[in-house]
Structures are given as C-alpha cells and as structure tokens.
N, C-alpha and C positions, 0 to 999 in steps of 0.2 A: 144628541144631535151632532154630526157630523160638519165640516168648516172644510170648505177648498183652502181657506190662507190665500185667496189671491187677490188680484188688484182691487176686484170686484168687492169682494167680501169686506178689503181693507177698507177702500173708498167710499165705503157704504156705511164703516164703523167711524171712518173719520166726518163726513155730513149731517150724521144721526144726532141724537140729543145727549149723548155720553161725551162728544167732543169737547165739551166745555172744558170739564173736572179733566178730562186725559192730556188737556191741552196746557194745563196751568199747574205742573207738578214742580217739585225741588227734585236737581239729581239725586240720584241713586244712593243712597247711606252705604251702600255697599262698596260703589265707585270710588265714593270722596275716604272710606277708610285704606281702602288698597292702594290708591292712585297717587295720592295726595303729595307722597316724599318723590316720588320719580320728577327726575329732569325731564323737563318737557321737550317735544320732538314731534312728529309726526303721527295723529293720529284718528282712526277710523273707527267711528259708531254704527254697527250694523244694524238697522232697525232705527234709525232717531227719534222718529214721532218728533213731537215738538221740541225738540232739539233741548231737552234739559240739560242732559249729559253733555254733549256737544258743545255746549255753550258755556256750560263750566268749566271743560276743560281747555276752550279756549282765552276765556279770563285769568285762566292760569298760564299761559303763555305756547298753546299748545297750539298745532297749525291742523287742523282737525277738519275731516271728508265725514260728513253725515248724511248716508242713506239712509230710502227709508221708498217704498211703493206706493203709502199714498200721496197724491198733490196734495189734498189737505194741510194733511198733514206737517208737508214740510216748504208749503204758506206759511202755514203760525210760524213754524221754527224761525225763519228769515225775519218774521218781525219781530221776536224775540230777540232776535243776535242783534238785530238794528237797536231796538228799544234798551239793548244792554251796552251797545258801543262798539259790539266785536264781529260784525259783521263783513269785516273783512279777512278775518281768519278762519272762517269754516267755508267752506263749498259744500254746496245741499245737492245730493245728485237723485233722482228720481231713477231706481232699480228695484229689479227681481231680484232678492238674494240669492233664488236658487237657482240663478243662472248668472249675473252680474259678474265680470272679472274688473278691478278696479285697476289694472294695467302696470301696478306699481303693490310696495308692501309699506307697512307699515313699523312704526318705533311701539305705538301700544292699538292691537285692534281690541273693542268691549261691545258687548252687544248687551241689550236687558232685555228676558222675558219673549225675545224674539224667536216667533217661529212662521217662517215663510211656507211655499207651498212643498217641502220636501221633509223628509225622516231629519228629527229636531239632532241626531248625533251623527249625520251626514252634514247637516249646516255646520254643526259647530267645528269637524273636519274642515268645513270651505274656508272658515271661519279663520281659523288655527292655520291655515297655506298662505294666508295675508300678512302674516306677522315675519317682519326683518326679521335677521340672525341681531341677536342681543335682544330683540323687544318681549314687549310683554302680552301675554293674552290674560282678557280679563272677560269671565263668562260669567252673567247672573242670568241665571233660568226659573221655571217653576222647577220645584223639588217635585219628583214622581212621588204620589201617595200611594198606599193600597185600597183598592177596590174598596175594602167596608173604613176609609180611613174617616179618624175622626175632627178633621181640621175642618173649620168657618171655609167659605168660598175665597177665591183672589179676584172677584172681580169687583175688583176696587176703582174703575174707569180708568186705568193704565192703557190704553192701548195701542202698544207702540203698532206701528203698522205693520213692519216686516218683524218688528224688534223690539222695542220697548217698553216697560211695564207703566209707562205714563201714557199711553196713549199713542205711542208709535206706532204707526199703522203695522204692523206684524205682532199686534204682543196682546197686552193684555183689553182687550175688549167684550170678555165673554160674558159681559151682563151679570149676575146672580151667582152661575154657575163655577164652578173649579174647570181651570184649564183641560183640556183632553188629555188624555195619556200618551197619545203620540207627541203632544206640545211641551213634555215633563222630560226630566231623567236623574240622574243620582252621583253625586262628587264619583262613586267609583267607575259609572258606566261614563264619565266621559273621561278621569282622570286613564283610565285602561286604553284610551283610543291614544294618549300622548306616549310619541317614542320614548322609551326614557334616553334613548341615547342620542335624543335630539333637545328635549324638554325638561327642566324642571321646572317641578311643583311644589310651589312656594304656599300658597292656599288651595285644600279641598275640604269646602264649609259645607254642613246643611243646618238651616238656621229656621226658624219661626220669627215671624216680627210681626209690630201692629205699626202700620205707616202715619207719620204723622201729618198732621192737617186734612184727616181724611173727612169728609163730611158724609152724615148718614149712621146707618151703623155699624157697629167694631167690626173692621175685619184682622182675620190672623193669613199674613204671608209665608207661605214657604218656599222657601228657598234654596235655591243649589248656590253655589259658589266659587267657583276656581278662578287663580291663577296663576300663572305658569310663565318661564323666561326661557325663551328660544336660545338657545346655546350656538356659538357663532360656529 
C-alpha cells in the first residue's frame, strides 16, 4: 500500500489508536549517543511528533524549533515540554517539510525516521541546507532493506508525523508493516549526496536494534545513521 505522507495521512495517524504508544517514547538512542558531548546551541527537529527529541535536547540547554505537520501531534509535544519544565525553550511550528523554509539555519539540525510528502534523499538534501557553517547534521532513518529481506517490521507505533520514529507525525506509523522503500535509504546513498568539500562525516552507521519499553511483540529496528559537521 502506497502513503501520500501528507497532512491528511499524518493527522489521521496522529487521532487513530496508535497515538498513545507514539506519543509516549524516550529520545532517540541514537540522538543521546551522538549529541550528548556537543555544546548546545541552536537547534531543529524535523519531524518531532511528540517532541521526545526536542525536549531532550532542550533540557540539555538547547534553544530548539520542532516541527512536525500533524496538530496532534505537536499538542502532546507542548504538553510534554510544559509537563518537563522547558517549555520555553522550544517553539513547535506546524509545517510541510517538503516545502517549509524555517527562515534562518541551524547549530545542529536531526530528523528521526521522518519522511514527508517528497523523495526521503531530497528531504534529507532540504534537510542538510538548514545546518549553519560549523553545525551538525544528525539523520536517523529507516535502513533500506532488500525486497526478499529478512528483518521483523518497524512499526513499533513511532510515528513521527513529518519525522520521527515515535510518533511524529511524518515517521514511523506504518501499523505491522516495514516502512516503504521510498521512506528508507543507506549510510552510502545519503553519505554520497554530502559535498565532501563542504561536509564531514563523522558517523555513517547501519544498525539493527530492538527498542526498549516497547510493549507488544519484539520488534527489530533498522537503521541508517549519519552524521556530519558543515565546514565553515
């Protein structure tokens, strides 16, 4: 089955009965092991869903913009940042990623699992234009599998709306099923789209994991992994 990825699609995955579990994740294991040492600064969650990411990294002293396409979606997150204290450090903006220009760049842009209405390594291109000279880009996606592959599903109730694998209205909502092949890609096919004589690449992972707290049964994540430091 084919998926527009649009407001419709998101706002229908954030209402539905998987909201709960997508709405109630810890960030990203991925985020907290790459992020964690960088001085904090300025930065943008493409996709937030319930603003896990977002929220972490602004408890970490981070001044942090989390979009995300559905309302829902980025309801919960506000009352999450309230309910955590730091609601004054993130701004929740309601966009299209595959159109949205956020007017200004970023010290670290991260997206999880997000894939809006356009080609998943043209986002992360849009993606990748938002990051200052010195910052960081930090991309967790689905890992593209092959056709006969033999990995468990990811739809673990992540999904972000435009972007995140918890529930963010752009990410992982696909019920049962393994992400689509246009919503996937591979440390090489996105690491091959960074200039090198604009970019380095600090991480390009492809990873398996089984997430924790997940209720129901085992799933295995796979994962892409990059990231990369814009050269001033």
């Amino acid at each position: 089955m084919t998926h527009a990825f649009d407001r419709q699609y998101w706002d229908e995955i954030w209402q539905g009965d998987r909201a709960g579990s997508m709405g109630s994740g810890a960030p990203n294991p991925h985020l907290v092991r790459e992020i964690a040492e960088l001085p904090p600064g300025t930065a943008l969650d493409a996709g937030c869903g319930a603003g896990a990411e977002a929220i972490w990294l602004a408890e970490r002293g981070w001044r942090v913009t989390g979009a995300d396409i559905a309302t829902a979606a980025l309801d919960r997150a506000a009352e999450r940042a309230a309910e955590r204290g730091v609601a004054g450090q993130v701004e929740w903006v309601l966009a299209d990623l595959s159109a949205w220009d956020p007017g200004t760049r970023f010290d670290l842009v991260t997206t999880h699992y997000a894939h809006p209405a356009m080609p998943q390594l043209e986002f992360y291109d849009r993606a990748a234009s938002w990051v200052a000279p010195g910052g960081t880009l930090l991309i967790v996606g689905h890992l593209h599998q092959p056709a006969d592959g033999d990995g468990p599903s990811h739809g673990h109730g992540h999904g972000h709306g435009q972007g995140h694998g918890h529930g963010h209205g752009h990410g992982h909502g696909h019920g049962g099923d393994a992400p689509p092949a246009a919503a996937s890609a591979t440390a090489a096919t996105i690491t091959e789209r960074l200039d090198p004589t604009a970019w380095d690449v600090v991480t390009a992972q492809e990873s398996r994991r089984v997430p924790d707290g997940h209720d129901g049964p085992e799933v295995t994540l796979h994962d892409v992994v990059v990231r990369a430091t814009r050269r001033h």
